[in-house]
N, C-alpha and C positions, 0 to 999 in steps of 0.2 A: 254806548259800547256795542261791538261788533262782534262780542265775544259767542256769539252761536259758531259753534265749529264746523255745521253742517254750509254755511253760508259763506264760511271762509274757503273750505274744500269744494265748494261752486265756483268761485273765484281761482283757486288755484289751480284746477280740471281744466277750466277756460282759458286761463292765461300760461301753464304750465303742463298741457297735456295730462296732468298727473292729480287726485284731488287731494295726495300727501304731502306732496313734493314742498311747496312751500313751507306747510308748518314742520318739517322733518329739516331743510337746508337752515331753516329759521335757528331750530335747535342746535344743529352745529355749528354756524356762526358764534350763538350763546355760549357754545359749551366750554370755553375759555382755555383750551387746548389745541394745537393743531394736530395730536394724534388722538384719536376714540375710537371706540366699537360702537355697531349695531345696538349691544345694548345699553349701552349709553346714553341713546338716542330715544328708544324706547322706555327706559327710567324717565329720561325729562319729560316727553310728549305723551305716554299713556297711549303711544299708538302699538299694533298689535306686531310685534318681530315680523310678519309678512309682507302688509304695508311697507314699512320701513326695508326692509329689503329689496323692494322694488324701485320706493325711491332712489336709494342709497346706489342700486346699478345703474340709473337715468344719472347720475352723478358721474357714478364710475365711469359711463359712457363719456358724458361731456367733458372730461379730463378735469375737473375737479377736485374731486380727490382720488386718491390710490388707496392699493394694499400695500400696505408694509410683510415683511416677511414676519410668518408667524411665530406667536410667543407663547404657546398652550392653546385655551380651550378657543378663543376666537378671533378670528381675523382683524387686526388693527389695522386703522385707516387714518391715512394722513391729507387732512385739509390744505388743499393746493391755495396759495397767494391770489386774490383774484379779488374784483369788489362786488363781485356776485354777493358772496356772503354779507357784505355790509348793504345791498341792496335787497337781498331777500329777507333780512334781519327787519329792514326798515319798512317793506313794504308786510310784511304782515302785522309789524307793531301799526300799521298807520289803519290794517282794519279792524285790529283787534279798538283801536282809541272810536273808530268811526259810529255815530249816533244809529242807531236802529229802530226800528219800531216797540 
């Protein structure tokens, strides 16, 4: 297993400019909604609101997903149709499965 997080976020840095980005798009493909928040995101991934908001704008940039208009305390965002998210899904499961040292 490939489960070292530090090793995945090497991977993801390198292939994704960003060393969140993948296990953050990962969690939103997973999140089994196409609207969530930032915190939503950070509940499933244990990554810190900051990170995740970084990603989440390298998102927002690539037209991915949006903002919806707001509903109280924080900004919903809706997962745009795309197979991004069934390939960022797949490619972090296939390092998280990959043999390690």
């Amino acid at each position: 297993m490939f489960t070292d997080a530090a090793a995945i976020r090497r991977v993801s840095r390198g292939a994704y400019g960003n060393a969140y980005l993948l296990e953050v798009a990962s969690a939103i493909a997973a999140h089994g909604k196409d609207k969530f928040t930032q915190s939503d995101i950070v509940k499933s991934t244990m990554i810190d609101k900051g990170l995740v908001a970084v990603a989440v704008r390298k998102l927002l940039a690539a037209g991915l997903v949006r903002v919806l208009p707001d509903e109280g305390r924080e900004r919903p965002l809706f997962r745009e149709v795309s197979v991004y998210w069934d390939n960022a899904r797949r490619h972090h499961q296939e390092l998280v499965d990959l043999p390690h040292d």
